[in-house]
N, C-alpha and C positions, 0 to 999 in steps of 0.2 A: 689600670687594674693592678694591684697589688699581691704580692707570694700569694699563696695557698699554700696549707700545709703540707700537702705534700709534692710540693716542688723542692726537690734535695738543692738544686744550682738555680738559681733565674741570674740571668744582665739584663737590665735595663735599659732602652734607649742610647747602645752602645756607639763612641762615635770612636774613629780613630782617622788620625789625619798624618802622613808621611810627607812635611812640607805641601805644595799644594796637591797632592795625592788624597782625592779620601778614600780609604781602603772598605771605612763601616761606618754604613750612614744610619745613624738611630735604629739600631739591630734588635732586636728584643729575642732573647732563648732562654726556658725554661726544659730542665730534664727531670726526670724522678729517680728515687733510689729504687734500686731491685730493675731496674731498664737497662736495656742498650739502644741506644739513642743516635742514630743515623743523623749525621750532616753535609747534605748533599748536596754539588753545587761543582758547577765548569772550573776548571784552573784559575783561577786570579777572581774567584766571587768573594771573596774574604771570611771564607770558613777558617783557615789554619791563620788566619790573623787574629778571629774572635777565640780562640783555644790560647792563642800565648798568651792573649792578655788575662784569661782564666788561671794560664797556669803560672805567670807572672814574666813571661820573660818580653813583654810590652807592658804599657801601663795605657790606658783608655784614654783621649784625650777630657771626655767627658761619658756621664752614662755611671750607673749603679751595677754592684754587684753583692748580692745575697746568697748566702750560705746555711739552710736549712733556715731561711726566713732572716735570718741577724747580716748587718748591710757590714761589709766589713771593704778592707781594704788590700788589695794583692799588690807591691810594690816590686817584689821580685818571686824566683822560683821558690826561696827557702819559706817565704810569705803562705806559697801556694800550700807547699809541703807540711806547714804547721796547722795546714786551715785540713789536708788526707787529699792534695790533690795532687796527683801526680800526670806530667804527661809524655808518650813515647813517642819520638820525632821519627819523620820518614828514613832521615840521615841518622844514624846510630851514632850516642854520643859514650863510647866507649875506649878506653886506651887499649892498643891494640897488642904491647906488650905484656899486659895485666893480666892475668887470671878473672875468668867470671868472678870469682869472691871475692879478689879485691879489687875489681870496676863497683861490686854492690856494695860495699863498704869504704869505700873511697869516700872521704871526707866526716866520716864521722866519727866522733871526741875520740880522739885515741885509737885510731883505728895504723896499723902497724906497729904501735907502741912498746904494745903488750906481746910478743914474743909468737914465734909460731904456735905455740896452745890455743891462745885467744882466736887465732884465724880459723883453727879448726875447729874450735867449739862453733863461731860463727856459720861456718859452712855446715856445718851439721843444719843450722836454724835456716839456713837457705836451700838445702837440699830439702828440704821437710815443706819447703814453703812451695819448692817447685815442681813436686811428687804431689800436695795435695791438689793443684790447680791444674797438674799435667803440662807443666813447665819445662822436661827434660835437657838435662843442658848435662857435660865434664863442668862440674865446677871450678875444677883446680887443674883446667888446660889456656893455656892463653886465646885471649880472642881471637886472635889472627889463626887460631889454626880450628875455628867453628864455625859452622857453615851460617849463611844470610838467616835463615829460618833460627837456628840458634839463638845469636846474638839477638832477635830481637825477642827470644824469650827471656834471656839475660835481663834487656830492656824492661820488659814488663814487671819482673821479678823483683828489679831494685825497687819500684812504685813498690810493690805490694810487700818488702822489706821495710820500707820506711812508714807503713803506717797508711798505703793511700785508699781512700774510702771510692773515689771521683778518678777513674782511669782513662786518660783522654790519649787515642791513636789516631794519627795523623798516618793518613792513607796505609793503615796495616798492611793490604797485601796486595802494594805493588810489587813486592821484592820476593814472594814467594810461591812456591809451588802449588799447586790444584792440593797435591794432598797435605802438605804446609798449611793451607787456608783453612782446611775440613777442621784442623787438628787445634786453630788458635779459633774458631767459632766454638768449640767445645768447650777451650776454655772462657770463651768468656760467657758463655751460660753458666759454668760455675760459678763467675761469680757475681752475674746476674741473681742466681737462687742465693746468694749469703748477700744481697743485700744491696750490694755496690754501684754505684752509680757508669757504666759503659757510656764514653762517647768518640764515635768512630765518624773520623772526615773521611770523605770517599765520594767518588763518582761514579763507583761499577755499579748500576742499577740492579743485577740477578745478586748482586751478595747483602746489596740492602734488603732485597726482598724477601730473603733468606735469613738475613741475622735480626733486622732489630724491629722494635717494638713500636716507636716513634721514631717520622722521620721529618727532617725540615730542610726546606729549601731556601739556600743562596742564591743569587743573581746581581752580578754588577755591585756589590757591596752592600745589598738589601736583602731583609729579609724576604721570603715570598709567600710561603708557607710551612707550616706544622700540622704532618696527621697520624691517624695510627697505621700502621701499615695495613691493616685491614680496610680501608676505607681509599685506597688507592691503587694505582698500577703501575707498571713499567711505560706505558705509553703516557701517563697522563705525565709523572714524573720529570721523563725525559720534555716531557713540554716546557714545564714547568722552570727548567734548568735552561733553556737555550729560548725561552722567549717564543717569540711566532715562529721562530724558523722552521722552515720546512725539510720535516728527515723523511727522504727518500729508501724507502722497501729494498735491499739491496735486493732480497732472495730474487725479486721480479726480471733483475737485467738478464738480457737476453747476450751470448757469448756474440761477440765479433768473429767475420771472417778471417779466418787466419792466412798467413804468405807460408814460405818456404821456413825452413829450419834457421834460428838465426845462432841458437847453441846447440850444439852436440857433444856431450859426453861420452865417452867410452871405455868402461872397464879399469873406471879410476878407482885404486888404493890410497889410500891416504891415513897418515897417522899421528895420532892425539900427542898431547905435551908428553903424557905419564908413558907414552909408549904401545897404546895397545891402539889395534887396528880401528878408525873411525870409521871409513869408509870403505865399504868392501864389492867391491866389482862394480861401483856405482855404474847405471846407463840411463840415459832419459834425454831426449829433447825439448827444444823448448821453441817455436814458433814465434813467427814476425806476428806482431796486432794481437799478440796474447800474453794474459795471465793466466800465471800456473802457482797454485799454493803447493806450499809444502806443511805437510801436517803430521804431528807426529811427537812425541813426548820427549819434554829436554832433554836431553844428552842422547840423543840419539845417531849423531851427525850433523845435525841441521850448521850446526854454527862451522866446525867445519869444513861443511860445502859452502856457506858463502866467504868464508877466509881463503879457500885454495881460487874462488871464480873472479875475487877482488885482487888475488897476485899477494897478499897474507899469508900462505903458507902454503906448501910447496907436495906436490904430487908422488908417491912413490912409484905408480905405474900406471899406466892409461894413456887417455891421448883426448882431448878439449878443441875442438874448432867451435871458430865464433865468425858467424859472416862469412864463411868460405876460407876463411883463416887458422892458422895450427897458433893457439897462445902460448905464450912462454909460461913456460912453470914456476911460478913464486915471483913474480913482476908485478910491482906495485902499477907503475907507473907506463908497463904494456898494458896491463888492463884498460888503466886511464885512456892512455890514446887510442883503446881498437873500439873503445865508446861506451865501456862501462859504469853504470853510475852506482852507489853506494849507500843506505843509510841504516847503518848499524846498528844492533840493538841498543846498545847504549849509549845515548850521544853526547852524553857529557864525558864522556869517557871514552870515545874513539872518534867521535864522529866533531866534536864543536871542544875550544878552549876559554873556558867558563871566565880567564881574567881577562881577554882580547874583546876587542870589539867586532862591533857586525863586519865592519871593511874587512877587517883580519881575517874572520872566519870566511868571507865569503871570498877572499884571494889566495884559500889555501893550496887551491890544483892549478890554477891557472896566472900565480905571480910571473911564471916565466917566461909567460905568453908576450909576443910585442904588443899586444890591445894591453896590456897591463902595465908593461915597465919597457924601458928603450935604455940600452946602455950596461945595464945592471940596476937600474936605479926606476922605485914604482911612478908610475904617473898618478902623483895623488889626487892632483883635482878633476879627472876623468874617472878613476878609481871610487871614488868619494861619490861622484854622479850616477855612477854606476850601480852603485852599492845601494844608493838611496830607490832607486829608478827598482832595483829587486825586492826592497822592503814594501812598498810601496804594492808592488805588481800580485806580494802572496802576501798580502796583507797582515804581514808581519807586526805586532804591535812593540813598538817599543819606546823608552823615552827618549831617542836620539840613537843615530847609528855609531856614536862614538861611545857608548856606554856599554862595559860587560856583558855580553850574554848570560854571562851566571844570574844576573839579574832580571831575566826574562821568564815569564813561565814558561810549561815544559813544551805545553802548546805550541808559541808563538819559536822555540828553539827548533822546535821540530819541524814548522815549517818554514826556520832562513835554512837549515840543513836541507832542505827539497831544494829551497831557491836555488842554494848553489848545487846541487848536484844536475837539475833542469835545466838549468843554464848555460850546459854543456852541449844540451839535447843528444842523451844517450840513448843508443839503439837499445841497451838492455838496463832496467833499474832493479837491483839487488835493495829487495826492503824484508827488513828483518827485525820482527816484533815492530814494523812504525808508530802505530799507535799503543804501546803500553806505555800505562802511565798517562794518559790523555783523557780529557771529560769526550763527552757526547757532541759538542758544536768541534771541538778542535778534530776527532777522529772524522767525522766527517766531511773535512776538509781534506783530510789526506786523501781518504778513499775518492775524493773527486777528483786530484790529482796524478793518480793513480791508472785512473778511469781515462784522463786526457791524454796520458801518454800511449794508453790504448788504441784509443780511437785516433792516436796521430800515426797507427803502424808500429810503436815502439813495443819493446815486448817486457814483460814484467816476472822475476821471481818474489813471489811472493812467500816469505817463512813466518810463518806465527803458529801459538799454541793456542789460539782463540778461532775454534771451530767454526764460531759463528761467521767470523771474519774470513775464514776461508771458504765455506760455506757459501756465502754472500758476495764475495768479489770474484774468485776466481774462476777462468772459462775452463780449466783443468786442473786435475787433483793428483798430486803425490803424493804415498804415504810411506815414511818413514819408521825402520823400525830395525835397531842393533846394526847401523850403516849402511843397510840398504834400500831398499825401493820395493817395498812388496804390495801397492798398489798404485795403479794409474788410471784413474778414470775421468772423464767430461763431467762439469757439474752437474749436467740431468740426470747422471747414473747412479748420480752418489749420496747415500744416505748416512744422520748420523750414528746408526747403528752398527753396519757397514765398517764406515771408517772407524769406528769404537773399537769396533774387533781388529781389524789390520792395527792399529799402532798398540794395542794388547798384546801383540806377537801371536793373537789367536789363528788368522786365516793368511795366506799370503794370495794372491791375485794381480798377480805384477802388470799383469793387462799385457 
């Protein structure tokens, strides 16, 4: 079947092939103008493959692409850009010593040439562009000193400076706030009403359902389907995205028995880089054979409390037993041995080393171990068996365990970072946000991970800003609010309204 008129973007039968990888198997996507247009689909379904090669920075190996009906050709990004298609990547592509005005004018005819006049006349035209769409940004502060939520207004901005009709976001808001999100949906209903064609990769079911118009499903590099959001749900969706799998009802599990206290906090102070108090008189325990979330709006301590319990940063006053144990204050590697495990909000950034390979990554705590190395020197071909025998075990997908992890999705990263930190068999696991950034099949898996270290006796902090998630996994609740503790209650007690209020600073209820 061929365009229709009012189809603003159609591809064709799109293939694309990464040596014997095929990433998109005969894809077919049509969007309209005046839409925002959901494309929805697990980590590695090949939605942000089918956007580069719309916005030029692949080229299809076969397959059509039309542009309000006329079949044209995208060989690179400047292709995309003459055709008004612009698109904003998850990773910001901005220089970081550069002012917003000149990352938006960065590379075009003459741009520094002309004398400081010309750059303010320009930023006049860029302030005006980001006032009408509610773009707010210092234009003439360097990036490095603008917050995540900023810079990717920046992002949007130069699209919509250059002329772009067709604005493609690549996972918008993993990177931002609840009220960050509220505030870039607004904008892009404006400029949904002027006309423009909205196309947003993403996997958060509640902000599809929320924001667009049309939505289509990825799987395994196929298309699966295209509906209107009316004509669908979050249950059938999620189906749709992970195949027959079967997703397990969290709210239903029933809390395990619990043992004796296996951490105890007391009356810890603790304080932020800038200086001001994070943590203030913190107390809570945390039991053998349980989870306990921690809930409560970012910056509130959360991060913090899991940096002083991983031996990251160092205690002003209180006192932490773990296991009948007094822990050293600011010890990376007391933590480690008294059986702590870790997996940090951001793991390409604290937790995994995106150029090393799996072996690498998975002999970061335990190189000095004699199962590891004898001498000084690692035992590679034990090492190497080892290494595979874990990929293997959490179904790690990769093409080889000698191959970068940067090259893995976020998914399959997030679970060799379990592998290794499981494979310690820690009495306590420190997970913090695990699943952001994750589809529906790969969260899944954490949470069942999660659940096993449970039910083996192991006890679990669990920190996320995903209600649902804590909501749904944990056997106890903590709520965070200005570095303390103003609520504790068992899942059965806890409602989301309840909790709404404690981390509002509205009720306190320390339990």
């Amino acid at each position: 079947m061929r365009t229709q008129e009012k189809d603003a973007v159609e591809m064709v039968q799109i293939v694309k092939q990464f040596g014997s990888v095929l990433a998109n198997d005969e894809v077919d996507f049509r969007a309209r103008s005046g839409e925002i247009h959901a494309l929805l689909g697990e980590n590695g379904a090949g939605k942000s493959t089918m956007m580069c090669m719309l916005s030029g920075v692949y080229r299809p190996t076969s397959g059509e692409i039309y542009i309000h009906g006329e079949q044209v050709r995208i060989r690179s990004p400047k292709d995309a850009m003459k055709l008004g298609i612009g698109m904003v990547f998850q990773n910001f592509r901005l220089v970081q010593t550069l002012t917003a005005a000149e990352n938006i004018v960065l590379g075009e005819a003459g741009s520094f040439w002309r004398g400081p006049g010309w750059l303010s006349k320009k930023s006049e035209e860029i302030e005006a562009i980001s006032k009408h769409f509610g773009l707010l940004f210092p234009v003439d502060r360097p990036i490095w000193q603008l917050s995540v939520g900023e810079q990717q207004r920046v992002e949007i901005v130069k699209t919509l400076y250059r002329g772009a009709d067709f604005i493609i976001l690549d996972e918008p808001t993993s990177v931002l706030t609840p009220g960050e999100v509220d505030q870039l949906f607004e904008t892009l209903n404006r400029m949904k009403k002027e006309g423009k064609t909205v196309i947003m990769t993403t996997h958060k079911l509640k902000e599809v359902m929320f924001a667009a118009d049309h939505i289509s499903v990825m799987r395994k590099g196929k298309m699966i389907a295209t509906m209107a959001k009316s004509e669908t749900s979050e249950r059938e969706l999620a189906q749709l995205m992970v195949g027959e799998m079967s997703l397990a009802s969290r709210a239903q599990l029933k809390a395990k028995v619990t043992g004796k206290p296996m951490l105890t906090v007391k009356g810890l102070d603790v304080y932020a880089d800038h200086g001001r108090k994070a943590l203030d008189g913190l107390h809570f325990e945390i039991n053998k054979g349980e989870i306990v979330g921690v809930a409560g709006v970012s910056g509130n301590g959360q991060k913090e409390l899991a940096e002083v319990l991983t031996g990251l940063r160092m205690w002003k006053q209180g006192e932490v037993h773990f296991d009948g144990k007094m822990m050293r204050n600011g010890s990376v590697r007391g933590a480690i041995e008294l059986g702590i495990g870790h997996v940090p909000e951001n793991r390409m950034r604290s937790g995994l080393a995106g150029s090393l390979d799996s072996v690498d990554n998975l002999l970061f705590k335990t190189y000095r171990s004699s199962e590891r190395s004898r001498f000084g020197l690692l035992r590679t071909g034990s090492n190497r068996n080892w290494s595979q025998r874990l990929v293997e075990m959490f179904d790690v997908k990769t093409s080889g365990i000698d191959s970068p992890v940067q090259f893995m999705s976020g998914g399959n990263q997030q679970k060799l970072l379990f592998a290794r930190e499981i494979d310690q068999g820690p009495k306590l696991m420190i997970a913090v946000h695990p699943t952001q950034g994750l589809d529906v099949g790969a969260s899944e898996g954490v949470y069942q991970l999660l659940e096993d270290l449970r039910s083996k006796g192991r006890s679990v902090l669990l920190i996320s800003e995903d209600l649902d998630e804590v909501l749904g996994l944990a056997d106890r609740i903590l709520v965070m609010y200005d570095g303390r503790i103003v609520g504790n209650m068992p899942r059965e007690a806890a409602s989301r309204e309840h909790i709404g209020m404690l981390m509002a600073g509205s009720e306190e209820d320390a339990g």
